[in-house]
Backbone as a chain_set.jsonl record, in Angstrom:
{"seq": "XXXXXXXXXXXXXXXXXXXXXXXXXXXXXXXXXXXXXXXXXXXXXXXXXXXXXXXXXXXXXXXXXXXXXXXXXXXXXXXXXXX", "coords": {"N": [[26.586, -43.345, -5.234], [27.177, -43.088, -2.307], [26.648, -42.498, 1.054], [25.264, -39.94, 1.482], [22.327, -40.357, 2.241], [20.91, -41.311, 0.972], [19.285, -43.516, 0.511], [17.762, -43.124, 2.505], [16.088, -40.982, 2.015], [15.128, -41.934, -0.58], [13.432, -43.451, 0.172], [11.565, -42.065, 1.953], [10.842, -40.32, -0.365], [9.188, -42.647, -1.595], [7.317, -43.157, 0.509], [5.906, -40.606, 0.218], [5.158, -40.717, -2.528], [3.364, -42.925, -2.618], [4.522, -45.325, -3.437], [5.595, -48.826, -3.82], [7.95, -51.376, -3.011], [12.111, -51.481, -2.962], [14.875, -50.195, -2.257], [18.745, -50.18, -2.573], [21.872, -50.321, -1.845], [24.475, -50.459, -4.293], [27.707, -51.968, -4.932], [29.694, -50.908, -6.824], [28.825, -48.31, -6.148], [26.68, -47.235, -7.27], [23.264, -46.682, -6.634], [20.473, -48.955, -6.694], [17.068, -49.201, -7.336], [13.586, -50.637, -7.45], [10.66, -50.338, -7.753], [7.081, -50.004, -7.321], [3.742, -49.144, -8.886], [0.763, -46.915, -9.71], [1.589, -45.038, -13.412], [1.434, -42.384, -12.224], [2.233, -41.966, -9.696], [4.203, -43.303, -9.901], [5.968, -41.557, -11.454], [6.441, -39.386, -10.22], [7.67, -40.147, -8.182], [10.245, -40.834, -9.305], [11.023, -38.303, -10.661], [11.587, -36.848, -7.924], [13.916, -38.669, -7.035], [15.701, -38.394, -8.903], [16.099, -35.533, -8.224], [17.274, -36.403, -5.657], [18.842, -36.176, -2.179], [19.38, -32.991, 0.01], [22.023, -32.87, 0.129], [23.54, -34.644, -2.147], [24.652, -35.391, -5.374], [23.289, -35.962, -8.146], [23.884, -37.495, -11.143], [22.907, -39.1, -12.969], [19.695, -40.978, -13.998], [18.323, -43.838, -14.572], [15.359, -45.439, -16.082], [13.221, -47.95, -16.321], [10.253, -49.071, -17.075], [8.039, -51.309, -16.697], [5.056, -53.921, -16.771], [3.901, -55.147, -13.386], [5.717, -57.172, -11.726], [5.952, -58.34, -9.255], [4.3, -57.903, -6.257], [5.052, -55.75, -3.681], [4.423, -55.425, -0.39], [5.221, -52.832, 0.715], [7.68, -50.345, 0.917], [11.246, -50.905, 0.849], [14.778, -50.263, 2.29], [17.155, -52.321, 1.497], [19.539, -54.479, 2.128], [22.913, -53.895, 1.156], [24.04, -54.109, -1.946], [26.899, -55.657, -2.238], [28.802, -58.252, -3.758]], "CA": [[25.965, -42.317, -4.438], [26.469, -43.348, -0.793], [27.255, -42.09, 2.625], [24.386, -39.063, 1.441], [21.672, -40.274, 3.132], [19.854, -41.425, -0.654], [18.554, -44.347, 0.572], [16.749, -42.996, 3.505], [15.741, -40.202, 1.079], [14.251, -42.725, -1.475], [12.173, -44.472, 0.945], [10.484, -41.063, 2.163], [9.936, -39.843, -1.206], [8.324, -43.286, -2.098], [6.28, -42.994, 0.725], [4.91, -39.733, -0.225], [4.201, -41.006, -3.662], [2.813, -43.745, -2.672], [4.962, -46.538, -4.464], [6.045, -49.699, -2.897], [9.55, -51.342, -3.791], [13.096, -51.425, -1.99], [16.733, -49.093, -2.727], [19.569, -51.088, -1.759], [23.417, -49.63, -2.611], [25.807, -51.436, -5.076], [29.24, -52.145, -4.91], [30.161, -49.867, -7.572], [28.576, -46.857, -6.226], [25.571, -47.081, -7.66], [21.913, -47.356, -6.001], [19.461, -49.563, -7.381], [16.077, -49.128, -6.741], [13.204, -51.484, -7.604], [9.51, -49.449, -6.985], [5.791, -50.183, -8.039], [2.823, -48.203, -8.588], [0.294, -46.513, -10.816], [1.976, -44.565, -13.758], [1.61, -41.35, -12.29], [3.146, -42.185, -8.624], [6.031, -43.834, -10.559], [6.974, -40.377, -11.774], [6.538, -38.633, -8.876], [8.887, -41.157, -7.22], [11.348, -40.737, -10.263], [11.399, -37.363, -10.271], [12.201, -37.356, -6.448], [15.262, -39.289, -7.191], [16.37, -37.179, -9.578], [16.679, -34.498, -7.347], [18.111, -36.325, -4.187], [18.854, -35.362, -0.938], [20.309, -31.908, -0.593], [24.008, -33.427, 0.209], [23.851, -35.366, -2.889], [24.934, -34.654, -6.411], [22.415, -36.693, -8.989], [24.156, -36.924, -12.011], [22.304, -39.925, -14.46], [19.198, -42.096, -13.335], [18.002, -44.886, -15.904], [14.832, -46.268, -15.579], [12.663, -49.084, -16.929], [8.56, -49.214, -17.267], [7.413, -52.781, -17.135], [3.828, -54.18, -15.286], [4.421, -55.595, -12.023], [6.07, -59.035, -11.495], [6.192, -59.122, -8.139], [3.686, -56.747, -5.291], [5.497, -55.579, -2.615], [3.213, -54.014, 0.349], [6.166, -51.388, 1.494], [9.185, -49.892, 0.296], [12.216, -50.944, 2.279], [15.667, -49.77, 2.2], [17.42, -53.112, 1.561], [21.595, -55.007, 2.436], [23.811, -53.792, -0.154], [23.979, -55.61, -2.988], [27.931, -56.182, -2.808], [28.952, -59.387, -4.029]], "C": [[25.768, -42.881, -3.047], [27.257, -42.62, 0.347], [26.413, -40.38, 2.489], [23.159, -39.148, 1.835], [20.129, -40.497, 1.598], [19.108, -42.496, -0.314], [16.994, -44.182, 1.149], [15.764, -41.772, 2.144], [14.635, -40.848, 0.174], [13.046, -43.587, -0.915], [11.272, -43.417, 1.535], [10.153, -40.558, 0.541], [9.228, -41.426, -2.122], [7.014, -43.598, -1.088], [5.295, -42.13, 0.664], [4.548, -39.528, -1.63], [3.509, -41.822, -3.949], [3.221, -45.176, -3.124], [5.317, -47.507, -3.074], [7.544, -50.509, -3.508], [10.433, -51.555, -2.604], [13.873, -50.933, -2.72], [17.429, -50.407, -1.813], [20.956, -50.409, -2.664], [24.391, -50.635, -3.51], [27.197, -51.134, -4.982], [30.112, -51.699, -5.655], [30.214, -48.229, -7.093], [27.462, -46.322, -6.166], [24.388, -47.297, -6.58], [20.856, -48.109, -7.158], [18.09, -49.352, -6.619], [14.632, -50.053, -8.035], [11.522, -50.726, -6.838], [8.056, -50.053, -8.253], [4.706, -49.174, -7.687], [1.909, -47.792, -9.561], [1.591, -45.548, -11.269], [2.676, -42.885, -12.907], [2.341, -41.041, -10.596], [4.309, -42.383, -8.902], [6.859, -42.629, -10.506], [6.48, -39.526, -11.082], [7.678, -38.863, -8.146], [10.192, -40.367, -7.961], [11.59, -39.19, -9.915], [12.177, -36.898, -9.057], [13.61, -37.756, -6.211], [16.13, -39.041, -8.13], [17.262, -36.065, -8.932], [17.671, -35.015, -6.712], [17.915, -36.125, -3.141], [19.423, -33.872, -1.109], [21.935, -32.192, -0.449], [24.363, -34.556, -1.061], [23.956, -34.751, -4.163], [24.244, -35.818, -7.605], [22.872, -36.549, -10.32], [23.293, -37.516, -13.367], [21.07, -40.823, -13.16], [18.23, -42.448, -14.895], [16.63, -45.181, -15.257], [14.041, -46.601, -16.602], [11.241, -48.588, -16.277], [8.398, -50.397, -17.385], [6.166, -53.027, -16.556], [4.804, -55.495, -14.791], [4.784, -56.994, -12.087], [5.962, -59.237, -10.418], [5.284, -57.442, -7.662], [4.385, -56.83, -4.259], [3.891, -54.634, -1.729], [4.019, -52.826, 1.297], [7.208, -51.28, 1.055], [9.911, -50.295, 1.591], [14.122, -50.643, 1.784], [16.636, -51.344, 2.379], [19.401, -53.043, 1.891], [21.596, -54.261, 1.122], [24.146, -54.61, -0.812], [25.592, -55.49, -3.412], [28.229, -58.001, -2.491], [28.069, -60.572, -4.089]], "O": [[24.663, -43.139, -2.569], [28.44, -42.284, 0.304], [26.827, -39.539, 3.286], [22.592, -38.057, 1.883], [19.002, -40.034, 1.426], [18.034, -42.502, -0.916], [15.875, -44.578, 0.823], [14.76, -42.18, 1.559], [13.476, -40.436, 0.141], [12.093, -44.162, -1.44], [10.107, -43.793, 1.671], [8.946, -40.435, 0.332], [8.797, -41.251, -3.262], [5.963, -44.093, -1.495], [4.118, -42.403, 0.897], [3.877, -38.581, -2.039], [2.948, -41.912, -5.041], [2.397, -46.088, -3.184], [5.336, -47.214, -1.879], [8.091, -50.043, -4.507], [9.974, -51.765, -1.481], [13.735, -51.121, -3.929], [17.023, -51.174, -0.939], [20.969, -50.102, -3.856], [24.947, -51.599, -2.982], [27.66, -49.993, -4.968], [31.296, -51.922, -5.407], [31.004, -47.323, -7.359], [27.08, -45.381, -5.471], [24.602, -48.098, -5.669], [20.622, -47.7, -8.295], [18.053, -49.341, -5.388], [14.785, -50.03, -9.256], [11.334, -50.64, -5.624], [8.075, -50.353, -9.447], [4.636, -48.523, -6.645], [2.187, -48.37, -10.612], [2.445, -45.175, -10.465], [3.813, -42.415, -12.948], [2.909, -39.973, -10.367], [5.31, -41.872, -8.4], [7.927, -42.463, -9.915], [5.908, -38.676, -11.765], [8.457, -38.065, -7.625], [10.937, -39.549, -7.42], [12.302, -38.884, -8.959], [13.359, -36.579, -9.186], [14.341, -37.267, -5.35], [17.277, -39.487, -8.126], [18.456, -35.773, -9.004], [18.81, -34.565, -6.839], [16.756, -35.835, -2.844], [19.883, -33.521, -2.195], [22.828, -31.577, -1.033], [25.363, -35.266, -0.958], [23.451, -33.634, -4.279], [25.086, -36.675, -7.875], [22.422, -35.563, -10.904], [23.026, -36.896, -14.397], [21.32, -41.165, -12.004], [17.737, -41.766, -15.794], [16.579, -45.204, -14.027], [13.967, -45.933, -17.633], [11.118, -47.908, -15.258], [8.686, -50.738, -18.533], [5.993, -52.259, -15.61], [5.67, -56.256, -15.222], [4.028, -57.857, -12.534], [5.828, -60.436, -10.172], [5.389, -56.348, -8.217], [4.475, -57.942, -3.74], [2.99, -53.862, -2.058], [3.587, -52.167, 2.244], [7.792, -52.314, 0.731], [9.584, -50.187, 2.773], [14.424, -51.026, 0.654], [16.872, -51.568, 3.566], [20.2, -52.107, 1.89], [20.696, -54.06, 0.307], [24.527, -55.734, -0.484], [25.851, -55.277, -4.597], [27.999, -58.712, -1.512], [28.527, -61.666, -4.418]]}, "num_chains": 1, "name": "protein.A"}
């Protein structure tokens, strides 16, 4: 999912749920994203990224529940994680 504008996308709807974290694009295609928060911000976020932008087509998103290993204090739209 790139050249739709998902990154920027993911970093406004984690600041209006409050989460903290970074998106960064993979070399497949894929985005990864990497977000913390209470439960109920999480899936706010998630949801969010479900949707998309409107120029994007959302077809699968996976995600994991764990507590926090690491605090970030801001979401940031990170390099691409090729290679």
């Amino acid at each position: 999912m790139q050249g739709v504008g998902y990154r920027y996308f993911c970093s406004d709807a984690a600041s209006s749920a409050g989460v903290t974290g970074w998106v960064r694009n993979l070399a497949n295609g894929n985005v990864e994203v990497m977000a913390e928060g209470v439960l109920e911000q999480l899936e706010k976020f998630v949801s969010a990224c479900c949707r998309g932008p409107s120029m994007s087509r959302v077809t699968k998103v996976d995600t994991e529940y764990s507590e926090a290993a690491v605090t970030f204090d801001s979401f940031s739209i990170r390099q691409s994680g090729f290679g």
